[in-house]
C-alpha positions as CSV (number, residue, x, y, z in Angstrom):
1,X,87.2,111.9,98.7
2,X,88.9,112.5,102.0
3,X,91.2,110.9,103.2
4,X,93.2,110.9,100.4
5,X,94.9,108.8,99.9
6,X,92.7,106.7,101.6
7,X,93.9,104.0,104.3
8,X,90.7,102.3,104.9
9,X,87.6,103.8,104.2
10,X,87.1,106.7,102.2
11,X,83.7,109.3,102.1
12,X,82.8,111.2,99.9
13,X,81.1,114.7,101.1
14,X,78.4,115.8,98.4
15,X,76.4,119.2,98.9
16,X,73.4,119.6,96.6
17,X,71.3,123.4,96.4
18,X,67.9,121.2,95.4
19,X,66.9,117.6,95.4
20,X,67.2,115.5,92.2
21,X,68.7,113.1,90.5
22,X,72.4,111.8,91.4
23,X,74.7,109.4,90.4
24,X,77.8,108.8,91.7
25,X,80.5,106.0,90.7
26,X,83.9,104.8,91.2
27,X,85.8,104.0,88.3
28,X,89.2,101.7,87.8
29,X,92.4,103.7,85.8
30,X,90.6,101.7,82.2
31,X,87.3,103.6,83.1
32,X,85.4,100.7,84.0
33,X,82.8,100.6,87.3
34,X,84.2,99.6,90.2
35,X,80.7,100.5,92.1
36,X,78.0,102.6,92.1
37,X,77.8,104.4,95.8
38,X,74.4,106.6,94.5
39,X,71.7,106.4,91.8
40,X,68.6,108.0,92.5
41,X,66.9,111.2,93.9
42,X,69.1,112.7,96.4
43,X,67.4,115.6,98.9
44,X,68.7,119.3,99.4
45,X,71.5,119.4,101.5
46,X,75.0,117.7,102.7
47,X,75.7,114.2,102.0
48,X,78.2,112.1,103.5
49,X,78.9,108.5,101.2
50,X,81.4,106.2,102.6
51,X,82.8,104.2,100.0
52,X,83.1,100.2,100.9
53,X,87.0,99.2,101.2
54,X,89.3,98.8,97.6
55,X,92.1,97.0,96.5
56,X,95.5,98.9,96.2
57,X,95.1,100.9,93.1
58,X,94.5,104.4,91.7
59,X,90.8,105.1,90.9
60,X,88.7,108.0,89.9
61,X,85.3,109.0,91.9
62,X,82.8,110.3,89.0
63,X,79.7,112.8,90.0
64,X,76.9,113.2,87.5
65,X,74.0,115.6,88.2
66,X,71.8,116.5,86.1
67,X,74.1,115.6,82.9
68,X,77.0,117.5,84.8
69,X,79.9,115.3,85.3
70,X,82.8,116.2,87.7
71,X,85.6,113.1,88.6
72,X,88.5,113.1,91.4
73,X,91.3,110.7,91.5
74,X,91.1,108.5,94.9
75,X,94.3,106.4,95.6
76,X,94.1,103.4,97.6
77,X,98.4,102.7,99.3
């Protein structure tokens, strides 16, 4: 997520090599979903998602593709 930390809004850049199937959350510090920015087919390509304003807090953006899960912390001042 950039910036980072974030004062305002956030986005996320995503690049995918082939279309398919993305999800892409943000999770509170217990694990639990905040929101869901992207679930469904995505196309080939870069992908900018801006995630909607959050309250103060420390949270963690998760990526799954194709059972492949990668997370980054995102703090919110």
């Amino acid at each position: 997520p950039f910036p980072n930390p974030a004062s305002g809004r956030s986005t996320i850049a995503l690049d995918r090599a082939g279309a398919g199937w993305t999800r892409l959350d943000v999770l509170d510090v217990s694990g639990r979903r905040v929101t869901t920015l992207v679930s469904g087919e995505l196309d080939a390509g870069r992908h900018e998602i801006r995630i909607p304003p959050l309250a103060t807090g420390v949270y963690f953006v998760r990526l799954n593709v194709a059972g492949t899960q990668a997370a980054e912390k995102l703090v919110v001042p």
